[in-house]
C-alpha positions in Angstrom: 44.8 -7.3 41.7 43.6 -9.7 44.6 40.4 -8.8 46.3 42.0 -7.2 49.7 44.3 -4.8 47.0 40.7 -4.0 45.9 39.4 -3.0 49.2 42.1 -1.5 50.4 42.4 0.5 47.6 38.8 1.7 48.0 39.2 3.3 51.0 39.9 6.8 51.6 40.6 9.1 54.5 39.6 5.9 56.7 36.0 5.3 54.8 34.5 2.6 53.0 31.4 3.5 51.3 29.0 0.4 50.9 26.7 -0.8 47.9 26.2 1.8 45.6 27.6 4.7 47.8 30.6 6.5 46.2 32.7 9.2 48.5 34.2 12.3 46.8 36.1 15.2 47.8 34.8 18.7 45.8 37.9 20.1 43.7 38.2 23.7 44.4 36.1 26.3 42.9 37.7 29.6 41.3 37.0 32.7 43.4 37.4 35.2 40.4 34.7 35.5 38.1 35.7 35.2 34.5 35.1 38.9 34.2 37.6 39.3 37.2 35.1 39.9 39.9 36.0 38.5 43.6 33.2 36.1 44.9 33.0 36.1 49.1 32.9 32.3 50.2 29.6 33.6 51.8 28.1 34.3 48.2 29.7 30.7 46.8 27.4 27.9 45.7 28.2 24.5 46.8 30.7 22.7 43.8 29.1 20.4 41.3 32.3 18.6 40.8 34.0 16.3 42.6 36.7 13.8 42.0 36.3 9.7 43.4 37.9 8.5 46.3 36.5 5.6 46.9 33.5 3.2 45.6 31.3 0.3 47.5 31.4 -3.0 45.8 28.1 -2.5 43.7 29.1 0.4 41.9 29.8 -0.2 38.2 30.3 2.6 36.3 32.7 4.6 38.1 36.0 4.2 39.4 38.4 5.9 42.0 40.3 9.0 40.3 37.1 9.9 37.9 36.3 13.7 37.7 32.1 13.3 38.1 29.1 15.7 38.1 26.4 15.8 40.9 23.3 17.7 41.3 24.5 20.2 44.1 21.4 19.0 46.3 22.4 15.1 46.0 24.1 12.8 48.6 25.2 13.5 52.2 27.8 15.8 53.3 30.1 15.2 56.1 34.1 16.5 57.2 36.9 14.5 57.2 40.3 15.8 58.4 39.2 19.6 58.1 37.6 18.9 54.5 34.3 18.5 53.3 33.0 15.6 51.6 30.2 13.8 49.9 28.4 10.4 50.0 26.5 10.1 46.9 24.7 7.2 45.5 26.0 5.8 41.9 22.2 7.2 40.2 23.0 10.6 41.7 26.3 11.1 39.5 25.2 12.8 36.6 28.3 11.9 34.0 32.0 11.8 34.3 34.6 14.3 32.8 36.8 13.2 30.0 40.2 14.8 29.3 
Protein backbone atom coordinates (compact mmCIF):
# COMPACT_ATOMS: atom_id res chain seq x y z
CA UNK A 1 0.00 0.00 0.00
CA UNK A 2 1.59 3.37 -1.08
CA UNK A 3 1.90 6.04 1.49
CA UNK A 4 -1.27 8.35 0.26
CA UNK A 5 -3.47 4.70 0.58
CA UNK A 6 -1.98 5.01 4.07
CA UNK A 7 -3.20 8.39 4.88
CA UNK A 8 -6.15 8.25 3.26
CA UNK A 9 -7.03 5.38 4.93
CA UNK A 10 -6.39 6.88 8.31
CA UNK A 11 -8.86 9.32 8.14
CA UNK A 12 -12.16 9.14 9.47
CA UNK A 13 -15.33 11.29 9.52
CA UNK A 14 -12.93 14.02 7.89
CA UNK A 15 -10.06 13.81 10.82
CA UNK A 16 -6.55 13.07 10.95
CA UNK A 17 -5.22 12.57 14.33
CA UNK A 18 -1.40 13.50 14.47
CA UNK A 19 1.70 11.79 16.29
CA UNK A 20 0.54 9.58 18.85
CA UNK A 21 -3.22 10.66 18.82
CA UNK A 22 -5.59 7.79 17.86
CA UNK A 23 -9.59 8.82 17.25
CA UNK A 24 -12.28 6.27 18.31
CA UNK A 25 -15.93 6.05 18.23
CA UNK A 26 -17.41 4.32 21.74
CA UNK A 27 -19.38 1.02 20.69
CA UNK A 28 -22.72 1.13 22.28
CA UNK A 29 -23.33 0.17 25.80
CA UNK A 30 -26.29 -2.30 26.89
CA UNK A 31 -29.10 -0.51 28.65
CA UNK A 32 -30.35 -3.68 30.54
CA UNK A 33 -28.53 -4.80 33.42
CA UNK A 34 -27.64 -8.40 33.29
CA UNK A 35 -30.25 -8.97 36.03
CA UNK A 36 -32.80 -7.21 33.52
CA UNK A 37 -32.87 -3.80 35.15
CA UNK A 38 -33.37 -0.61 32.77
CA UNK A 39 -30.46 1.93 33.23
CA UNK A 40 -31.66 5.83 32.29
CA UNK A 41 -28.89 7.41 29.92
CA UNK A 42 -28.84 9.96 32.82
CA UNK A 43 -27.57 7.18 35.30
CA UNK A 44 -24.94 5.72 32.38
CA UNK A 45 -21.22 5.92 32.84
CA UNK A 46 -19.18 7.10 29.99
CA UNK A 47 -18.03 3.58 27.78
CA UNK A 48 -14.60 2.22 28.31
CA UNK A 49 -14.55 0.71 24.87
CA UNK A 50 -14.09 2.03 21.76
CA UNK A 51 -13.20 0.76 18.37
CA UNK A 52 -10.11 2.69 16.03
CA UNK A 53 -10.86 4.83 13.36
CA UNK A 54 -8.02 6.36 12.58
CA UNK A 55 -4.16 6.55 13.90
CA UNK A 56 -1.38 9.56 13.54
CA UNK A 57 1.77 8.35 11.96
CA UNK A 58 3.71 7.70 15.34
CA UNK A 59 1.41 5.26 16.70
CA UNK A 60 2.73 1.67 16.71
CA UNK A 61 0.78 -0.59 18.35
CA UNK A 62 -2.55 -0.14 17.20
CA UNK A 63 -4.27 -0.15 14.03
CA UNK A 64 -7.66 1.11 12.58
CA UNK A 65 -10.55 -1.63 13.31
CA UNK A 66 -8.96 -2.68 16.88
CA UNK A 67 -11.51 -3.00 19.72
CA UNK A 68 -9.27 -0.94 22.69
CA UNK A 69 -9.73 -0.13 26.35
CA UNK A 70 -9.38 3.49 27.88
CA UNK A 71 -9.48 4.74 31.28
CA UNK A 72 -13.06 6.60 31.10
CA UNK A 73 -11.22 9.92 32.25
CA UNK A 74 -8.50 9.72 29.30
CA UNK A 75 -8.31 11.78 26.01
CA UNK A 76 -10.56 14.54 24.62
CA UNK A 77 -14.04 14.27 23.67
CA UNK A 78 -15.58 15.99 20.80
CA UNK A 79 -18.93 15.32 18.23
CA UNK A 80 -18.68 14.50 14.87
CA UNK A 81 -21.82 14.13 12.57
CA UNK A 82 -24.24 13.72 15.77
CA UNK A 83 -21.75 11.20 17.49
CA UNK A 84 -19.46 11.35 20.14
CA UNK A 85 -15.90 10.70 19.92
CA UNK A 86 -12.48 10.49 21.48
CA UNK A 87 -8.93 11.63 20.92
CA UNK A 88 -6.75 9.60 22.97
CA UNK A 89 -3.02 9.40 23.07
CA UNK A 90 -1.41 5.75 22.19
CA UNK A 91 -0.09 5.53 26.34
CA UNK A 92 -3.75 6.19 27.33
CA UNK A 93 -5.06 2.79 25.62
CA UNK A 94 -5.01 0.31 28.19
CA UNK A 95 -4.97 -3.08 25.89
CA UNK A 96 -6.83 -4.25 22.79
CA UNK A 97 -9.60 -6.95 22.67
CA UNK A 98 -8.94 -10.20 20.93
CA UNK A 99 -11.72 -12.36 19.44
Amino acid sequence: MSTAEQEKKNVAKGFQPLGERVFVTYTEELERTAGGIYVPDSAKEKPQRGVVQAVGKKVENVKVGDHVLFDKYSGSKLRIEDEECLILKEEDILGIFTA
